[in-house]
C-alpha positions in Angstrom: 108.6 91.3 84.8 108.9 91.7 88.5 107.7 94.3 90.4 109.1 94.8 93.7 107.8 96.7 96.4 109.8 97.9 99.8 108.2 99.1 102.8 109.7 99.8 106.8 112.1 102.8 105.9 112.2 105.9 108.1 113.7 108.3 110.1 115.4 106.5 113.3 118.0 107.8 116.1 121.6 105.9 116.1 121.4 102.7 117.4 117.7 102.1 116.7 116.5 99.5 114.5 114.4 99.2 111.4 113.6 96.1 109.5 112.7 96.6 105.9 110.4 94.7 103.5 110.4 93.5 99.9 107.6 92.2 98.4 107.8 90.6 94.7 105.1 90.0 92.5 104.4 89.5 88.1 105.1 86.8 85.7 108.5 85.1 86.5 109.2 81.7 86.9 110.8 81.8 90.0 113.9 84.4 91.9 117.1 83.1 92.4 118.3 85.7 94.7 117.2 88.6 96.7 118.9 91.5 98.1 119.4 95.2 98.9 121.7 97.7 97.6 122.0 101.4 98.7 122.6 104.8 97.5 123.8 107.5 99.7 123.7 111.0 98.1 127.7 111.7 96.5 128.2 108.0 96.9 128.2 104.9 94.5 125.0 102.7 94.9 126.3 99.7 97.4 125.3 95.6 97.6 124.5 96.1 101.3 123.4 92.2 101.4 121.7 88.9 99.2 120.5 86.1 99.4 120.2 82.8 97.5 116.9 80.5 97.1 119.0 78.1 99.3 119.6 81.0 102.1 123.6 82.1 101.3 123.9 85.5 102.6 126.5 87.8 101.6 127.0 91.3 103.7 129.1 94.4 102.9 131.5 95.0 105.7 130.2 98.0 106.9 126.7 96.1 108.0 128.3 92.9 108.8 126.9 92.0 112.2 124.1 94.8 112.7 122.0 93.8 109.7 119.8 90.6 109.1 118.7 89.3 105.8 116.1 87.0 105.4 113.7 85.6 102.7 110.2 83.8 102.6 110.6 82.0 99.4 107.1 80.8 99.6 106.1 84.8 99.4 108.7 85.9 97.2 109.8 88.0 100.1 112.6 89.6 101.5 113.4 91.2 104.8 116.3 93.5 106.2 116.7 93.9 109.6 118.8 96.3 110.7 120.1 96.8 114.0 122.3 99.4 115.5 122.0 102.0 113.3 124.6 104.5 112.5 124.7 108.1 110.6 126.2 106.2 107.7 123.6 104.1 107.3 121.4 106.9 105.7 120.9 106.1 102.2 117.8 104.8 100.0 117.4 101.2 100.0 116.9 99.2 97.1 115.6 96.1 96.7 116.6 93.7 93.8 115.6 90.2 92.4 117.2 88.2 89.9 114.5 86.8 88.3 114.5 83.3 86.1 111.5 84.1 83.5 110.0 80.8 81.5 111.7 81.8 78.4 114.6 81.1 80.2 116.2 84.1 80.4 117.3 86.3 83.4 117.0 89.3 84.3 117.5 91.9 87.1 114.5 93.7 88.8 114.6 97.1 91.1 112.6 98.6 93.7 111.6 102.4 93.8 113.9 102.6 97.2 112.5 103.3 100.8 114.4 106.1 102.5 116.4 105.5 105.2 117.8 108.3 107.9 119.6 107.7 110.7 120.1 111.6 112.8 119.8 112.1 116.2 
């Protein structure tokens, strides 16, 4: 299993900033990828952005140049930073890992989300 615990959400005027953490921790052998989807109310959940072990970042369109994603492999940790925020942006964040276990199997793991609102 992995638990996976996000921090750094809040409420924030348009064009502020927030960077969000992701903290992974429980028996695994090790995550292949990282990322963060998002779930705005009357709205499908959304990959916002991933990343590999070896750092390949993918980013939905809409975030694609105001948001950073970064990991700290050696922490099993994933960051978010995003920049420029707009009204649409509100949504709770999700973290996710994709988890090798030493069985061999994978298997996906969620967050609990950390609430984002951008409102002037």
């Amino acid at each position: 299993q992995v638990q996976l615990v996000e921090s750094g959400g809040g409420l924030v005027q348009p064009g502020g900033s927030l960077r969000l953490s992701c903290a992974a921790s429980g028996s695994f052998s090790r995550i292949d990828s990282m990322g963060w989807y998002r779930q705005a109310p009357g709205k499908q959940r959304e990959l916002v952005a991933r990343i590999s072990s070896g750092g390949d970042t993918n980013y939905a369109d809409a975030v694609k140049g105001r948001f950073t994603i970064s990991r700290a492999n050696a922490k099993n940790t994933v960051y978010l930073q995003m920049n420029s925020l707009k009204p649409e942006d509100t949504a709770v964040y999700l973290c996710y890992a994709y988890a090798l276990y030493n069985a061999g199997y994978y298997r996906d793991s969620w967050g609990q989300g950390t609430q984002v609102t951008v409102s002037s």
